[in-house]
Every structure is written in C-alpha cells, then in structure tokens.
N, C-alpha and C positions, 0 to 999 in steps of 0.2 A: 331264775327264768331262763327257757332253752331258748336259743335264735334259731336260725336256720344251718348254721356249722354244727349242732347236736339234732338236726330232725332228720338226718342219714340213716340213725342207727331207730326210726321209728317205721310203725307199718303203714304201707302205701294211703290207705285213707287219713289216719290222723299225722302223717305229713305233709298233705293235701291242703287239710283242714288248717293246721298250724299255720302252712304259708301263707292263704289266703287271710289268717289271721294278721298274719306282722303286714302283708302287703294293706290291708286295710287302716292299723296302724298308721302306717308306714305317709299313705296319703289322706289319712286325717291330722297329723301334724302338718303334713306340708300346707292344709286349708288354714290351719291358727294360722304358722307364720304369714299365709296372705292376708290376715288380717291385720295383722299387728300395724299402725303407722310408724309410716317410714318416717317420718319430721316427729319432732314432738311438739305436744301441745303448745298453743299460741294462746297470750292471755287479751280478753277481751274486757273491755268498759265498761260498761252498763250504766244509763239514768234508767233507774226506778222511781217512774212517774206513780202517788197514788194519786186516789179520785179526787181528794182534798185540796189537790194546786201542789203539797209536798212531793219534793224528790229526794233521792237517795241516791248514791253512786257506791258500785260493786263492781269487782271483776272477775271474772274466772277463768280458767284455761280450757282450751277447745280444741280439737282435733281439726274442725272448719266454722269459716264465719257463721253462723245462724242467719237465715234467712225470716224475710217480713215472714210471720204467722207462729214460725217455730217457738216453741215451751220451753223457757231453761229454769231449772233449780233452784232456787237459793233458800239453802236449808230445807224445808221441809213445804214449803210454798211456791207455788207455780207463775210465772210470768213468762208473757207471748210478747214476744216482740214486735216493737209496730214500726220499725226503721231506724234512721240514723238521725242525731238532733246534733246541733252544734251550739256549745255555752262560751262564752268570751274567756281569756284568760285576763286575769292581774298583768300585766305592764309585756302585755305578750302581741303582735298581732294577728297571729293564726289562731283559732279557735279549736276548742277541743269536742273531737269527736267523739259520739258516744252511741252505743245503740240502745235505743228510747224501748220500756218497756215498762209495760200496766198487770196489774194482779190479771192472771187468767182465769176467767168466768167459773165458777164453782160448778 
C-alpha cells in the first residue's frame, strides 16, 4: 500500500485522488475511536419477572444503566425494563437492588 511519502512520484490527478483517499481514511478511524467507550462495561442485575408471579435473576455488562422502557437481551429473548425493585437480603439490612424486567410483548 503507497501513503502519501510514495504519491510524489504519481500524476497530479491520482495524487489528488490518493490523498483525498487516506484523508478520508484518515477521519473515518478518528469516528471509531470516538466511539469506542472510554470506561468499560459495568455489570448490571436484573429480576426477571414472568407473568406467573416467577422471577429469575441475571446480569449483564452495559456500557450505561438502561432506562424504564429500554429492551435488553438475554439469549435469544427480549425484556423491557419496568424500573428498579428492591428484595431483602439474608442476615443483611440493605436490600438488594435490581432492575425489574417482564418478557417484552411479541
């Protein structure tokens, strides 16, 4: 691959052309790295309420907290999140947060 130190020796158009190529390069990497997060993922709770009265507890790692409405993953099945629920602990007396979440509507 030539850079711009070998398009000296090319003619005025596809030298042109060439730079305009790496400069476009050049600031479409610079867009990735603005996306890339700066922190890394942060693991989140989850109760998985189903319609039964059953719950379940999962967690997964997140770039940011999920907000009331948002859809997250787990495996191959979708759940919205409906807020934040608190369950007592064993021999504890803060209670453990979780963000409360129901199958999302088909």
């Amino acid at each position: 691959m030539r850079g711009r130190e070998e398009a000296g020796g090319l003619a005025d158009g596809e030298r042109s052309r060439r730079s305009s190529a790496i400069d476009a390069m050049v600031g479409y990497v610079q867009l990735l790295k603005e996306t890339v997060p700066t922190a890394p993922p942060r693991r989140y709770a989850f109760k998985l309420e189903f319609p039964d009265g059953r719950w379940d507890v999962a967690e997964q790692a997140l770039d940011s907290e999920p907000r009331v409405g948002d859809l997250i993953w787990f495996g191959a099945a979708a759940w919205q999140v409906l807020g934040h629920r608190q369950v007592p602990r064993m021999r504890a007396e803060t209670p453990h947060t979780f963000l409360a979440c129901a199958p999302a509507a088909a």
